[in-house]
C-alpha positions in Angstrom: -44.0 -8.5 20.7 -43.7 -9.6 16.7 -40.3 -8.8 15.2 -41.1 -5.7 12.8 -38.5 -7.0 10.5 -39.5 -10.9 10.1 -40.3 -11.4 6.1 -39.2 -7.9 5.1 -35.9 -7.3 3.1 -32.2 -6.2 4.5 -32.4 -3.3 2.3 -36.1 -2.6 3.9 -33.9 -2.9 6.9 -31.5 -0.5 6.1 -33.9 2.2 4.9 -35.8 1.9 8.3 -32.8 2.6 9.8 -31.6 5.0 7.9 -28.4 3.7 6.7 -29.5 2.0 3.4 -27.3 4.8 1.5 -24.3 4.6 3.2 -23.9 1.0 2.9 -24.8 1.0 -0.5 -22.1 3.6 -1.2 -19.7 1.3 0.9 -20.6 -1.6 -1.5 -20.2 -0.3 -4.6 -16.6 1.5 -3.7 -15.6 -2.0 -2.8 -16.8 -3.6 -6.0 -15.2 -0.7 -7.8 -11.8 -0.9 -5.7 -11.8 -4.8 -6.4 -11.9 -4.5 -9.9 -9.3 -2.0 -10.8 -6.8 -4.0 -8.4 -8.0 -7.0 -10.4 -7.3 -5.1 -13.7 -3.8 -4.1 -11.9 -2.9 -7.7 -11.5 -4.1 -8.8 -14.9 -2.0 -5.9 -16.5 1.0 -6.2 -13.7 0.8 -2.7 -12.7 2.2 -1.6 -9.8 0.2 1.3 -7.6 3.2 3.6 -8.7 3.2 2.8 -12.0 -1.0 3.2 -12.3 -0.3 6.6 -10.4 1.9 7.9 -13.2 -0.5 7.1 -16.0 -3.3 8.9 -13.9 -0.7 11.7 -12.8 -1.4 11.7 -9.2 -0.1 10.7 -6.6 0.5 7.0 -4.9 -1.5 8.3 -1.8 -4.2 9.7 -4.0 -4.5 6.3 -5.7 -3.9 4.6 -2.3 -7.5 6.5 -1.3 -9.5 5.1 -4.3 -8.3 1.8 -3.7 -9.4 2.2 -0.4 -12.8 0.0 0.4 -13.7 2.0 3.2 -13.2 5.6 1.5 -16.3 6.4 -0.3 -15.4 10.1 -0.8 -13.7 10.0 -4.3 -14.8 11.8 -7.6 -16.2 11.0 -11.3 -13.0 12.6 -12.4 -10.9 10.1 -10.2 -12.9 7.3 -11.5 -12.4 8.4 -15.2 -8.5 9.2 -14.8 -8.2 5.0 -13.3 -10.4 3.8 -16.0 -8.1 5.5 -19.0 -5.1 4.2 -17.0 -5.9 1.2 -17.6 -7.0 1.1 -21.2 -11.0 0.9 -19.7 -13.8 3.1 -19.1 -16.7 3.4 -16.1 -19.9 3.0 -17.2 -22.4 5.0 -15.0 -26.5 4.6 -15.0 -29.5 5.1 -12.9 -31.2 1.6 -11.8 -34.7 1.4 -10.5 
């Protein structure tokens, strides 16, 4: 029997298995996670420290650093981003 998924895509793969949306959430928290730790480093922030400026807590901010979390909020996203002097930028792709 022919292998269904021979010359398709991994994202074809995904969507046939249903979990195309999940790992795509999963991927993008990571990206986003990486690069406010990298903007911690550049700006030698501590986690404390970039809690106060978002006034949260540590465990809050331990949660959005979190690559495996994906359940986090616009409002958390924008409260990191003006903690660090940045902003997110947000868009539809096709």
């Amino acid at each position: 029997m022919a292998n269904r998924h021979i010359g398709g895509s991994f994202d074809d793969f995904l969507a046939e298995e249903g979990m195309l949306e999940e790992a795509t959430a999963t991927a993008m928290k990571r990206v986003i996670a990486w690069q406010i730790q990298q903007e911690m480093k550049a700006q030698k922030l501590t986690k404390t420290e970039l809690a106060a400026r978002m006034k949260t807590s540590r465990a809050a901010l331990n949660r959005l650093l979190d690559e495996t979390d994906t359940s986090l909020t616009l409002a958390t996203l924008a409260s990191a981003a003006a903690a660090l002097g940045k902003h997110f930028r947000f868009e539809l792709a096709a």
